[in-house]
C-alpha positions as CSV (number, residue, x, y, z in Angstrom):
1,X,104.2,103.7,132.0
2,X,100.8,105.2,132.6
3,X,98.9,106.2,129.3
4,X,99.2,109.6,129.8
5,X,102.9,109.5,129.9
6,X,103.2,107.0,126.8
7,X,100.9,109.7,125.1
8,X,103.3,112.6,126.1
9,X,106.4,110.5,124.9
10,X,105.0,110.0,121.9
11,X,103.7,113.7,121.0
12,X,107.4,115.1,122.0
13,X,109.4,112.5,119.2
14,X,109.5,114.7,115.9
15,X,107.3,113.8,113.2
16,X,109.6,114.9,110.1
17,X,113.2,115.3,110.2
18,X,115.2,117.3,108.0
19,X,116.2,114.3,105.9
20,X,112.5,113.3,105.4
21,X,111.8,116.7,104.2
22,X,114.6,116.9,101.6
23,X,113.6,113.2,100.6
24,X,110.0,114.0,99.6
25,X,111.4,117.2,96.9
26,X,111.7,115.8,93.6
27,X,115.1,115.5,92.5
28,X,115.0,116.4,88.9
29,X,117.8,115.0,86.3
30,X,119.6,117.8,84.3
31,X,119.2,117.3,80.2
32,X,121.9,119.5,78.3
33,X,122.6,117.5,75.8
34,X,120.7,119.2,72.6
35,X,120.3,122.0,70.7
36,X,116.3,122.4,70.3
37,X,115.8,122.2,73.9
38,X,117.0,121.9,77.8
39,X,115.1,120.0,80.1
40,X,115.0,118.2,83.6
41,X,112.7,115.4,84.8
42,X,112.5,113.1,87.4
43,X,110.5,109.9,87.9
44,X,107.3,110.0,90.1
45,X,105.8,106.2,91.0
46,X,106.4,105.2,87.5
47,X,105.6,108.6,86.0
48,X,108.1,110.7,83.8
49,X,107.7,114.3,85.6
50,X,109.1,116.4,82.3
51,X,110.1,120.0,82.5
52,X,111.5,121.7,78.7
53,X,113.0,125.1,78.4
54,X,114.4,127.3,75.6
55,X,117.8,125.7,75.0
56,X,119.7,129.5,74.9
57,X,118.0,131.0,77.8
58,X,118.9,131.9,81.1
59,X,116.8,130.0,83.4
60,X,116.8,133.8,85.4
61,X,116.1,135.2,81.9
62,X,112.6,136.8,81.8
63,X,112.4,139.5,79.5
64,X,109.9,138.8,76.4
65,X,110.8,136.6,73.8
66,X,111.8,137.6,70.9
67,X,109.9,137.0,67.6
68,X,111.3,133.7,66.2
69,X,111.3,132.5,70.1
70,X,108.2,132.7,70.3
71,X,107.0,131.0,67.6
72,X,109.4,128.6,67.8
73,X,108.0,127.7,71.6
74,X,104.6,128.3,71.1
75,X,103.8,126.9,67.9
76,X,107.3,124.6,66.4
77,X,108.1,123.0,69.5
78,X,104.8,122.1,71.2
79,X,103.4,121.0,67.8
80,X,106.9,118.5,67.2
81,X,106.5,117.7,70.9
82,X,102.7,116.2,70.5
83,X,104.0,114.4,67.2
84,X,107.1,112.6,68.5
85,X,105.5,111.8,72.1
86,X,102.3,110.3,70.5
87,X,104.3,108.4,68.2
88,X,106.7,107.1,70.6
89,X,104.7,106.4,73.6
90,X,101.9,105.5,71.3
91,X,99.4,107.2,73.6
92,X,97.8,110.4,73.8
93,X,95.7,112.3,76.7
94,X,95.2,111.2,79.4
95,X,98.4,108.7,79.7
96,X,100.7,111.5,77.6
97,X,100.1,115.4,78.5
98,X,102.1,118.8,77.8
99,X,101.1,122.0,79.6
100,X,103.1,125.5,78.7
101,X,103.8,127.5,82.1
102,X,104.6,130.9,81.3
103,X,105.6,132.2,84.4
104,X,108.5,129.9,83.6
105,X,108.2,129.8,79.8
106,X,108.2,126.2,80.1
107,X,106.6,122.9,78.6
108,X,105.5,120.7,81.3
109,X,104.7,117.3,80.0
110,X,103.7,114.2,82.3
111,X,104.0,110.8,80.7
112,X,101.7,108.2,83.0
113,X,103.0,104.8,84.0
114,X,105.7,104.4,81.1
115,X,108.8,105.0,83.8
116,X,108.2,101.1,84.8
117,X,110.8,99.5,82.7
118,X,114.3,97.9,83.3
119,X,115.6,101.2,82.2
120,X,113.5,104.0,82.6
121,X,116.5,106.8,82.0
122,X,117.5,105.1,78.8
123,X,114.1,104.8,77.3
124,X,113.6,108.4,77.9
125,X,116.8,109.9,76.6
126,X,116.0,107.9,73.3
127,X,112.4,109.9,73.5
128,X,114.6,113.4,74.4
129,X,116.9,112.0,71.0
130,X,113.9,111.8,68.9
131,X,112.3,114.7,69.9
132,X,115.4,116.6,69.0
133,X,116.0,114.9,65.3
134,X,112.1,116.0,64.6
135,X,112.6,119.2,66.0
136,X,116.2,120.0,64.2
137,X,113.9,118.4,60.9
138,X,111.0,120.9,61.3
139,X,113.5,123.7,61.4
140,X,115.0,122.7,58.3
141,X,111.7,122.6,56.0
142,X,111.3,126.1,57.7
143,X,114.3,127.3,56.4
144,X,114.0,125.3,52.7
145,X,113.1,128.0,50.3
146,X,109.4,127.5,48.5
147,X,108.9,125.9,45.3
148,X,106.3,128.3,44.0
């Protein structure tokens, strides 16, 4: 076969299938299991890819939050969120990181190089336990009544 004609045979193959496409979208694990939160993630070369949402919220849901929403997700939750991820993954930035994204009032939060483990889902849902007992903790001294 002349060059020309291995050059055309090669150019016609296709470069990306279907399959190759849907391989290289992230496919993110569902987390329903708490009260103070939902979440998804997904595991990215060793990297926990971490997505949090309002626990009673339509994903569709976009009308403004109310009051105690949004305190609760701008100032409870990211606050309990710094705390228990510091303390578990004993890092801070740059290996541990949160990010709010409001077009999807969301915490984003990327957690570098701690997915390499034997059991890199189990080690994480202990982390989504922990973060929940701190949260449901947090709410509690909220609602005690003050001493003064």
């Amino acid at each position: 076969m002349a060059l020309k004609e291995s050059l055309l045979a090669v150019s016609q193959e296709p470069t990306l299938t279907a399959a190759g496409v849907a391989d290289a979208i992230p496919k993110f694990k569902p987390v329903d299991l708490y009260t103070t939160f939902k979440a998804e993630y997904f595991l990215d070369d060793g990297d926990y890819i971490i997505h949090f949402f309002l626990p009673n919220r339509a994903a569709e849901d976009s009308s403004p939050l109310t009051a105690q929403e949004g305190y609760y997700w701008s100032q409870l939750f990211p606050q309990v969120l710094s705390d228990t991820a510091e303390d578990y993954f004993k890092a801070t930035k740059p290996r541990v990181m949160a990010q709010y994204v409001p077009e999807v009032l969301s915490w984003y939060m990327r957690a570098n190089g701690f997915g390499q483990r034997l059991d890199p889902d189990g080690y994480l849902e202990r982390f989504f336990k922990r973060l929940d007992e701190n949260i449901d903790a947090a709410v509690a001294l909220l609602s005690q009544p003050s001493l003064a």
